[in-house]
TIDO-289135 format. One record per residue (C-alpha): residue number from 0; residue in one letter; x, y, z. Coordinates in pm, whole numbers, plus 50000, padded with zeros to 5 digits. Layout:
[site NUM,A,[X,Y,Z]]
...
end
This chain:
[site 0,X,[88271,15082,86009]]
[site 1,X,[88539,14996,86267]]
[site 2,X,[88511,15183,86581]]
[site 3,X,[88836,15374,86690]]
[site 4,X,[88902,15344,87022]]
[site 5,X,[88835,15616,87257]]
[site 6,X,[89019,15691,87590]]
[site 7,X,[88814,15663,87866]]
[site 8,X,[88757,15974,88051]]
[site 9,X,[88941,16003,88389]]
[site 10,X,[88721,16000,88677]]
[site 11,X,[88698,16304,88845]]
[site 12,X,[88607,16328,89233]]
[site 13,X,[88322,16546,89390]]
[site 14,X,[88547,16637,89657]]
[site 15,X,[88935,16621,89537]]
[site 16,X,[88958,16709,89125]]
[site 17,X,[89319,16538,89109]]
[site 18,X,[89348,16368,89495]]
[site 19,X,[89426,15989,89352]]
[site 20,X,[89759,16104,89497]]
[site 21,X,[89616,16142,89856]]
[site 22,X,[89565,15787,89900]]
[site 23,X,[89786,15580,90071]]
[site 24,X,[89955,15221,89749]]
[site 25,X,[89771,14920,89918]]
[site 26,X,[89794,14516,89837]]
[site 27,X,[89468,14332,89771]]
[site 28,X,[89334,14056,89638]]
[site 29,X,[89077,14075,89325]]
[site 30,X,[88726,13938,89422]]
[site 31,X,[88525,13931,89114]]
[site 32,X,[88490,14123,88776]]
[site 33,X,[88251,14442,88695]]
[site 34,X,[88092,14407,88365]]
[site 35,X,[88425,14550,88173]]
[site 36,X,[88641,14258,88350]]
[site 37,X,[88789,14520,88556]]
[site 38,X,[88875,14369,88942]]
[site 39,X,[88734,14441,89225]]
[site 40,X,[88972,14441,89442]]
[site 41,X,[88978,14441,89834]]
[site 42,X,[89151,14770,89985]]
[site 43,X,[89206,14940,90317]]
[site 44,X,[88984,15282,90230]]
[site 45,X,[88648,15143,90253]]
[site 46,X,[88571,15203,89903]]
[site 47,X,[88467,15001,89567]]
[site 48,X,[88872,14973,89400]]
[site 49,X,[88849,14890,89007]]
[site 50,X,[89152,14793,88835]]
[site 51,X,[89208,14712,88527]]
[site 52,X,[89428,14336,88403]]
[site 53,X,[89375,14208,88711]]
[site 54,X,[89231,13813,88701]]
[site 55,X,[89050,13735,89039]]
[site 56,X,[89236,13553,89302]]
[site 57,X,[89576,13804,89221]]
[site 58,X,[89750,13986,89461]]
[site 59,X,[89858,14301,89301]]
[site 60,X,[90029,14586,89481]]
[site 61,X,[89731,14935,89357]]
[site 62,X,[89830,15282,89283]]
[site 63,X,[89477,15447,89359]]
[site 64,X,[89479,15728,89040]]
[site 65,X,[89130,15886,89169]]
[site 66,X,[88842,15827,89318]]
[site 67,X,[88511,15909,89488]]
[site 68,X,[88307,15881,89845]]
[site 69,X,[88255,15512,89738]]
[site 70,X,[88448,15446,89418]]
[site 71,X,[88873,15412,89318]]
[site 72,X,[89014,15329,89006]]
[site 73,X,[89337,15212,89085]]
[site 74,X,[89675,15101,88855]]
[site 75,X,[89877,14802,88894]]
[site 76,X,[90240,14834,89053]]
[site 77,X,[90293,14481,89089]]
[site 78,X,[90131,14127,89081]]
[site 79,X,[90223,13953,89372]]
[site 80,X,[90089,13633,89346]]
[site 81,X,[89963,13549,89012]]
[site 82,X,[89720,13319,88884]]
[site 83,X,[89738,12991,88709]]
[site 84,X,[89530,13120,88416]]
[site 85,X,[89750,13415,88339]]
[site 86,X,[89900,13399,88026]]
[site 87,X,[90170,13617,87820]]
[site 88,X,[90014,13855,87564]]
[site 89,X,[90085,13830,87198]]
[site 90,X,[90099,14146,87032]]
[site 91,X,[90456,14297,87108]]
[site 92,X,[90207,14680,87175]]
[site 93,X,[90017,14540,87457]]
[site 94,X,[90010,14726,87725]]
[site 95,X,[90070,15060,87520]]
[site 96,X,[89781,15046,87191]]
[site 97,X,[89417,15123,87352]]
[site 98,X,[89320,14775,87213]]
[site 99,X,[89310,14369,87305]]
[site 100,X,[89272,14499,87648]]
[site 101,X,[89238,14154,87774]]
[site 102,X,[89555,13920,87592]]
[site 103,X,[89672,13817,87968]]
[site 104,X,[89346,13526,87976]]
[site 105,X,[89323,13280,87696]]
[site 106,X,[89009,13348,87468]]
[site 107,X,[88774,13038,87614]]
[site 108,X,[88857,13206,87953]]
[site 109,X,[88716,13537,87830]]
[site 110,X,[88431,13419,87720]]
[site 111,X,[88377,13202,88051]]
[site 112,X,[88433,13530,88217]]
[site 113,X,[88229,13717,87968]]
[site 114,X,[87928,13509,88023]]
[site 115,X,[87981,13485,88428]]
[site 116,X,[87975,13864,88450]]
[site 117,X,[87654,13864,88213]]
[site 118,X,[87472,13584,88387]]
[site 119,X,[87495,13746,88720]]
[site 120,X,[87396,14092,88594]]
[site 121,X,[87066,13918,88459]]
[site 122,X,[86981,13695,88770]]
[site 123,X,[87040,13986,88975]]
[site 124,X,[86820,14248,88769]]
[site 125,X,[86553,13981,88617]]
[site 126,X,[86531,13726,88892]]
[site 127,X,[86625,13296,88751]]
[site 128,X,[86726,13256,88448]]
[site 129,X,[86772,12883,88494]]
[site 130,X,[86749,12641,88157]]
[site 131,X,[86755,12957,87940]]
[site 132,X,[87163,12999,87913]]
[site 133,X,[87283,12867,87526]]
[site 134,X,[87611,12811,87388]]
[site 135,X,[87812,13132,87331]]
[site 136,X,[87885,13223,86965]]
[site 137,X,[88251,13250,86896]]
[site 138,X,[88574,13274,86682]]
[site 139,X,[88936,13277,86640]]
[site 140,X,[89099,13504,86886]]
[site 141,X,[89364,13644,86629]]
[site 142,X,[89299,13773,86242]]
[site 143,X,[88951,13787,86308]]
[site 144,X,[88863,14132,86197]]
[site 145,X,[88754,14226,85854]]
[site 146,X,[88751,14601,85897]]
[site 147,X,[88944,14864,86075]]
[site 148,X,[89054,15214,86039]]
[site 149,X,[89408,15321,86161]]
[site 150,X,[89563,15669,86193]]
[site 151,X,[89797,15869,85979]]
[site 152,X,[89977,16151,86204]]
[site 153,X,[90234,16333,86036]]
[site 154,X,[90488,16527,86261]]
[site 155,X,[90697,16627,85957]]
[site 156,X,[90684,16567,85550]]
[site 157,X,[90897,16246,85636]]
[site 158,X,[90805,16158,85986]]
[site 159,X,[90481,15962,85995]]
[site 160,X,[90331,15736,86295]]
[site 161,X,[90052,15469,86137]]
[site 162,X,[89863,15308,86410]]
[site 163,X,[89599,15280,86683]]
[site 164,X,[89589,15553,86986]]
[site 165,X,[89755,15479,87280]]
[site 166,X,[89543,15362,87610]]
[site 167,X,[89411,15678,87810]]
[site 168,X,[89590,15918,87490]]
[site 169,X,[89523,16064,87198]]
[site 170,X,[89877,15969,87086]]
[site 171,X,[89917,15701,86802]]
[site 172,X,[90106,15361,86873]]
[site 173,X,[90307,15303,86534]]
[site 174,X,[90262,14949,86504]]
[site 175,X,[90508,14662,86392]]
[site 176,X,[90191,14408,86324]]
[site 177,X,[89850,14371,86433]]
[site 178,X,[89718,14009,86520]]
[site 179,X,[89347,14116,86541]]
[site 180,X,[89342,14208,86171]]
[site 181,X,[89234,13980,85900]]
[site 182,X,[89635,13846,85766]]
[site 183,X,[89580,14060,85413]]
[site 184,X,[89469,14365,85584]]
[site 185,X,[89804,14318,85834]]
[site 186,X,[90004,14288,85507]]
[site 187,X,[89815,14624,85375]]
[site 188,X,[89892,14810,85710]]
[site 189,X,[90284,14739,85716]]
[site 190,X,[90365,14804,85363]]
[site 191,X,[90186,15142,85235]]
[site 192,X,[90372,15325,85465]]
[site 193,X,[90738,15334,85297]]
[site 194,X,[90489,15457,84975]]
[site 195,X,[90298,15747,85205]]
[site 196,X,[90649,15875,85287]]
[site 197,X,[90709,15898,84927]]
[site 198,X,[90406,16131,84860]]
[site 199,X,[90464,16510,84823]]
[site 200,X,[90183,16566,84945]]
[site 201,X,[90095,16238,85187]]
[site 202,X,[90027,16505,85488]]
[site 203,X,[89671,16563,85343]]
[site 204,X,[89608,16175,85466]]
[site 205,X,[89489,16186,85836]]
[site 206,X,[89296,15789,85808]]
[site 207,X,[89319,15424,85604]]
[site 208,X,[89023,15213,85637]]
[site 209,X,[89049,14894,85539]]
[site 210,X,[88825,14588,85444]]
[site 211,X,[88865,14231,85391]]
[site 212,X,[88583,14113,85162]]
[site 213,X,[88452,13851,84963]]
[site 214,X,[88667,13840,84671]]
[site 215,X,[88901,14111,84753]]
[site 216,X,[89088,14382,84978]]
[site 217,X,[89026,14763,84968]]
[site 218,X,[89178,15013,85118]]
[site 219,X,[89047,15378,85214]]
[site 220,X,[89307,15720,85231]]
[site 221,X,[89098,15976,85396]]
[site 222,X,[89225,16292,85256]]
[site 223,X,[89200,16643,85348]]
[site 224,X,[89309,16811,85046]]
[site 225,X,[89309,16647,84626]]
[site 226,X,[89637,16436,84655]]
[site 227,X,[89885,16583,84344]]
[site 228,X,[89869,16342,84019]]
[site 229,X,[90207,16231,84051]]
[site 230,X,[90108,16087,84421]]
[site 231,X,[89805,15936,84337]]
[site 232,X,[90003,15735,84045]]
[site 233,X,[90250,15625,84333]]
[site 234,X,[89939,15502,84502]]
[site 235,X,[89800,15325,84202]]
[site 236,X,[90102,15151,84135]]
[site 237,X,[90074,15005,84533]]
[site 238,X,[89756,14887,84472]]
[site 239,X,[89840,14688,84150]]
[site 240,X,[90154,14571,84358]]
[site 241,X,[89908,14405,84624]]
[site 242,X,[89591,14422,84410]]
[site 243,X,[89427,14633,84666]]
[site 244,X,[89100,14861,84529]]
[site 245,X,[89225,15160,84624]]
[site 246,X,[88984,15483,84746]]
[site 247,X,[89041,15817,84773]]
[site 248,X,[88774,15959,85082]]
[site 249,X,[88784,16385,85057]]
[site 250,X,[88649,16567,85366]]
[site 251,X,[88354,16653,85110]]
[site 252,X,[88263,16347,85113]]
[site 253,X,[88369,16267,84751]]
[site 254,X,[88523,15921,84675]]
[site 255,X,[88794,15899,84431]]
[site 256,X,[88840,15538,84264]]
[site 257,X,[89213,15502,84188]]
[site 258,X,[89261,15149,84120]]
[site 259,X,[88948,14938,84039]]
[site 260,X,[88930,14569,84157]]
[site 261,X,[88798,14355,83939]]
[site 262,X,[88555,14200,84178]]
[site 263,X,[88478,14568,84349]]
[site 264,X,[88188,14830,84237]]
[site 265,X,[88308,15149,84282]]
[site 266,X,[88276,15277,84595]]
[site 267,X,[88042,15001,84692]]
[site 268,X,[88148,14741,84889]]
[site 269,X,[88031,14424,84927]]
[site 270,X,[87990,14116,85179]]
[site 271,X,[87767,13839,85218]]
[site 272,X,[87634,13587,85482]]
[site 273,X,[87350,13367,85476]]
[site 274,X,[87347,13340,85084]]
[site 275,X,[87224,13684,85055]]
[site 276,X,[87474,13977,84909]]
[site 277,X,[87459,14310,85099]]
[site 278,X,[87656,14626,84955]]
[site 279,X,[87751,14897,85149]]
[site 280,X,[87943,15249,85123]]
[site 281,X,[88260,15285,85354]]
[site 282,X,[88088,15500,85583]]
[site 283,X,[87762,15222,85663]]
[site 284,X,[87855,15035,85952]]
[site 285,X,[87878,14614,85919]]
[site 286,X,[88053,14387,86186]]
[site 287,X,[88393,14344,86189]]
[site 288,X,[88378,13956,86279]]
[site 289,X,[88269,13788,85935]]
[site 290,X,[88260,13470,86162]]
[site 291,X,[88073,13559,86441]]
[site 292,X,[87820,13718,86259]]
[site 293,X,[87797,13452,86011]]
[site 294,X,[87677,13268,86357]]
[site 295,X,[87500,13480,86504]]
[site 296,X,[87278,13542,86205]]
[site 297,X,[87211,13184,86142]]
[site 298,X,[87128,13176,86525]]
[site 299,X,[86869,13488,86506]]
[site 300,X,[86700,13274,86244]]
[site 301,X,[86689,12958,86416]]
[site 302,X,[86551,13119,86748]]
[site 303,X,[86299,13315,86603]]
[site 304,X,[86222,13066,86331]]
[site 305,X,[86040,13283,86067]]
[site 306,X,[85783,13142,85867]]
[site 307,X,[85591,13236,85520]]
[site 308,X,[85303,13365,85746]]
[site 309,X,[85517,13580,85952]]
[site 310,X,[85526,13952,85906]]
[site 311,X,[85832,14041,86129]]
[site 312,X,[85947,14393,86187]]
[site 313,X,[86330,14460,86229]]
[site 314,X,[86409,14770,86422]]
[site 315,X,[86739,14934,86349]]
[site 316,X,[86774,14762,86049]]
[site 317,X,[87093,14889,85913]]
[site 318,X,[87179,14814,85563]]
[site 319,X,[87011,14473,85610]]
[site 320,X,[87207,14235,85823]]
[site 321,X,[86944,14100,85939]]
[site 322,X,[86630,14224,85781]]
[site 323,X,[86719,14030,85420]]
[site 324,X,[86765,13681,85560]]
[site 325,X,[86423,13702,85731]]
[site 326,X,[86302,13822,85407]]
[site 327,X,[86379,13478,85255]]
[site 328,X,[86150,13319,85507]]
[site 329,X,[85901,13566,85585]]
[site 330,X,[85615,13686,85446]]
[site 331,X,[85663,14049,85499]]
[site 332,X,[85969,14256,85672]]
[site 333,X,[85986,14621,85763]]
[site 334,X,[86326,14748,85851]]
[site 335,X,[86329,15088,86034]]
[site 336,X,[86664,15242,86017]]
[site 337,X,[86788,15589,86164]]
[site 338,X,[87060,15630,85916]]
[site 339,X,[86872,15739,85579]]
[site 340,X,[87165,15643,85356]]
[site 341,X,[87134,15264,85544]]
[site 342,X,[86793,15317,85467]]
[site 343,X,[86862,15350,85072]]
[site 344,X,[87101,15083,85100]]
[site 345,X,[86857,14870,85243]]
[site 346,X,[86584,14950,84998]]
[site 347,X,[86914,14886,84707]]
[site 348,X,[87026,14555,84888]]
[site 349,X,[86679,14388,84863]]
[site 350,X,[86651,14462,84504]]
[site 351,X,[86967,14331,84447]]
[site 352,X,[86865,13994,84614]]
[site 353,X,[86540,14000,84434]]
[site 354,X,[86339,14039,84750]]
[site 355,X,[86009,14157,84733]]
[site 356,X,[85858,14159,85046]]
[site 357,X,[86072,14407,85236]]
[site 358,X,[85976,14768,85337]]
[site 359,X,[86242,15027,85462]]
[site 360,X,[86155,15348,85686]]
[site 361,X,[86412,15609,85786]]
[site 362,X,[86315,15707,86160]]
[site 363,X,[86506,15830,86446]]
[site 364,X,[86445,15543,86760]]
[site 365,X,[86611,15704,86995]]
[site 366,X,[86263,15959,87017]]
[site 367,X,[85880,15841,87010]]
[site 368,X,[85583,16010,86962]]
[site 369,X,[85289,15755,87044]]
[site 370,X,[85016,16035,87009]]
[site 371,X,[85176,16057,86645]]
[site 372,X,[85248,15681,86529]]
[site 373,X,[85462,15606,86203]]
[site 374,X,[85326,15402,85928]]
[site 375,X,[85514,15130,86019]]
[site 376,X,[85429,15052,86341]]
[site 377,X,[85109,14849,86332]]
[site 378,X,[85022,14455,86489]]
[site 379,X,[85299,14178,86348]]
[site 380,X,[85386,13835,86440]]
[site 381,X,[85766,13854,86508]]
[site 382,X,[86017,14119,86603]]
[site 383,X,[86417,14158,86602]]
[site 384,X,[86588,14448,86711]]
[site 385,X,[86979,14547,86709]]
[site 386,X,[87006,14882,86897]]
[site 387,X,[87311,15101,86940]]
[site 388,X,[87482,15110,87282]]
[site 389,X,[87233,15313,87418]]
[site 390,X,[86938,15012,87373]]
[site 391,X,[86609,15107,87219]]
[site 392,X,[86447,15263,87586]]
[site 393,X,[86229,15447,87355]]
[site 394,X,[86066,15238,87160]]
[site 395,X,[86030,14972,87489]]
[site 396,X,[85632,15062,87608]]
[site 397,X,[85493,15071,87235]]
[site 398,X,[85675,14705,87143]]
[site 399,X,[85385,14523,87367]]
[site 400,X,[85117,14709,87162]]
[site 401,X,[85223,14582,86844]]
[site 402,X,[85150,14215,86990]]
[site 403,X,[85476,14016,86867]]
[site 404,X,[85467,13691,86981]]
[site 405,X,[85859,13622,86978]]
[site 406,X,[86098,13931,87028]]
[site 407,X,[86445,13857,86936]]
[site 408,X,[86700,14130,87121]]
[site 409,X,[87070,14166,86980]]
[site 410,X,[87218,14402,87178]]
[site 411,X,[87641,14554,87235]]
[site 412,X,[87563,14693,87526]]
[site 413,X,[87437,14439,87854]]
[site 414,X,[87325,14745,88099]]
[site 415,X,[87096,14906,87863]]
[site 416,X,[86966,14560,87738]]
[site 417,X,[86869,14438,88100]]
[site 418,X,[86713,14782,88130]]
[site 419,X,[86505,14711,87839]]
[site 420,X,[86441,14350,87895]]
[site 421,X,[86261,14463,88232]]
[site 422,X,[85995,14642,88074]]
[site 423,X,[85934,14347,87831]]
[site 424,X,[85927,14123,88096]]
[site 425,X,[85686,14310,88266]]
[site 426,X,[85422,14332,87988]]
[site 427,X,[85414,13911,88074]]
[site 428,X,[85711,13830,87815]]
[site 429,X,[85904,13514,87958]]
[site 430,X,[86280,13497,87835]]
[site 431,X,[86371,13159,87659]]
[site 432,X,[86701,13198,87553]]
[site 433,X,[86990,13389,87570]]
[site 434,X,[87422,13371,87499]]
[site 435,X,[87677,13640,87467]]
[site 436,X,[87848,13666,87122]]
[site 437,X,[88205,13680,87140]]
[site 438,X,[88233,13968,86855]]
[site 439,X,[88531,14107,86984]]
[site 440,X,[88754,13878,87116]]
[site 441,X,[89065,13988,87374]]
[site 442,X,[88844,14285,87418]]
[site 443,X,[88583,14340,87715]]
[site 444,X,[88323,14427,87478]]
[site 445,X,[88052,14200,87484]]
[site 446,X,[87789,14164,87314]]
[site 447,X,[87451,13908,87372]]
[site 448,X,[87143,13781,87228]]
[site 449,X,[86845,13700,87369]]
[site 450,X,[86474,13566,87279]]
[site 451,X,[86128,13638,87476]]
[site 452,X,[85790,13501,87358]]
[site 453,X,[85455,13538,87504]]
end
């Protein structure tokens, strides 16, 4: 499931709870990047000043907005002296959506930054990483995502903003277009809205989700109410117009098919990568970057190269992104998954692939109980794991006593992964490899992938 974007919270100071104001506008210069490709910029008040669209070497007049003792977050006035690599942003919301935070630098720039920022967080916390760097996966920087859920706010029966939130608000941009999104799901997002106006009862719709699969689109109305039967026909008759599969989400979560795609199952979705076909519900999450994680699967399998004597486990398993092609080259893979309904679409998804040799266990990773272990922790030859944002800290001092000899580590999050890298590294792993992923291009997400072995 696409992620909505979230305003950041404003940083609040120990000393002066709204004193941004206190500080004196200052020029500086921007040094390097934090992890987030904020600058850090030079300034007269002694402290650490982040701002945000800033490419290093620019001289930019700051607004500090707040701060700490040792930390300012500061806003742009003006760019004084620009640099060479700045470019103009494409989408005509920039600036004003929460998204593409980073359109200003061309896409092979953000990566190069991506991976500077990442390479100096590792050499810093894990010592040389020298000969282990690889290619970074990536895509096209536009139209790249399959999936994506915009808002519906109603401020009247006929007034009706469809969009993303605004940056640092909880108000929605109502967008013209939206380069990020897969072309057909673009197309989707401009022309339902003229037919949501039409509904009599369209202010039960607070959310579309949409997806751009296989064979076909689909589109998601999250409803808080039963839409009336002369509004759900108006909706049907959109979907034939763009051959959409239409669904119908209700706060109960009951789905409501209203038009059926020919390719489409019901309320199960469907994508596939690696020759293997993986169904999902709307609410499961999958990445939104078909081509990047295309890549990066075919990558996971050529680093950890999994044999027919391998028994690999795959922590965080989801509804098999990973877990099923091992499968095809293992000889045994459990996937332990925290989400049970990823769990039963795990369990479903090998069946459907005619895969044998794959075990699924619901458990919550973010706990561990050694004096209590689950059934499926016992000695294997390989591991993979793709943990949330918060890494897999948990699970980090029983991974050694399971004896993998190769540990594969996808992670979305580069603090948390270092964190957990340490420990490996300290139970005599040695890293081999490691790349970022370029998942979410024009964003500063980033996202890596790294191998140990022992």
């Amino acid at each position: 499931m696409a992620k909505f974007f979230k305003p950041t919270k404003q940083l609040k100071s120990r000393k002066h709870a709204s004193a941004g104001k206190q500080l004196a506008q200052f020029s500086g210069v921007a040094e390097k990047y934090d992890l987030s490709l904020k600058s850090i910029v030079s300034n007269p008040h002694g402290k650490v000043a982040f701002v945000p669209g800033l490419l290093t070497g620019e001289t930019a007049k700051i607004k500090p907005l707040t701060y700490t003792d040792k930390v300012l977050q500061g806003q742009i006035i003006e760019i004084i002296e620009e640099s060479e690599k700045r470019i103009a942003p494409e989408c005509e919301h920039f600036g004003t959506c929460g998204g593409c935070q980073l359109q200003y630098l061309a896409n092979e720039d953000q990566v190069t930054e991506k991976e500077n920022v990442l390479k100096q967080l590792m050499e810093k916390q894990l010592g040389s990483i020298e000969g282990v760097w690889q290619p970074a996966i990536t895509s096209e920087s536009w139209g790249y995502r399959r999936a994506a859920r915009l808002a519906l706010w109603w401020t009247g029966k006929k007034k009706l903003t469809l969009g993303f939130r605004e940056s640092k608000s909880k108000h929605i941009v109502d967008i013209n277009s939206c380069a990020i999104l897969a072309p057909a799901l673009e197309k989707i997002a401009l022309t339902i809205k003229p037919t949501l106006l039409e509904l009599e009862t369209g202010q039960n719709l607070t959310h579309i989700q949409l997806f751009d699969l296989d064979d076909y689109q689909c589109a998601i109305l999250r409803a808080t109410e039963v839409l009336s039967l002369a509004d759900q026909q108006r909706l049907i008759d959109f979907a034939v117009g763009l051959n959409v599969h239409l669904i119908v989400e209700y706060s109960d979560s009951r789905y409501d098919v209203l038009h059926q795609h020919t390719a489409a199952n019901g309320e199960q979705l469907h994508y596939s990568t690696d020759n293997v076909k993986f169904e999902f519900s709307p609410k499961d999450f999958i990445q939104v970057n078909q081509a990047v994680n295309d890549q990066m699967v075919q990558q996971a399998m050529d680093w950890l190269k999994p044999t027919a004597n391998d028994t690999v486990l795959d922590l965080f398993s989801g509804v098999g992104n990973f877990t099923l092609p091992l499968a095809k080259r293992s000889k045994q893979v459990i996937g332990v998954e925290g989400v049970s309904n990823m769990v039963k679409q795990l369990k479903h998804n090998a069946q459907l692939n005619d895969l044998t040799n794959v075990e699924a266990y619901q458990a919550d990773l973010s706990v561990f109980d050694e004096k209590r272990p689950p059934t499926w922790l016992k000695p294997i030859d390989k591991l993979l794991l793709d943990p949330a944002r918060d890494g897999a800290l948990a699970v980090m001092q029983t991974i050694p006593k399971i004896k993998p000899k190769q540990i594969l580590y996808i992670s979305c999050n580069p603090t948390t992964m270092v964190r957990d890298l340490k420990i490996l590294l300290a139970a005599d792993y040695q890293l081999k490899k490691a790349g970022i992923l370029n998942m979410f291009p024009n964003t500063a997400h980033m996202e890596a992938m790294v191998l140990l072995e022992k």
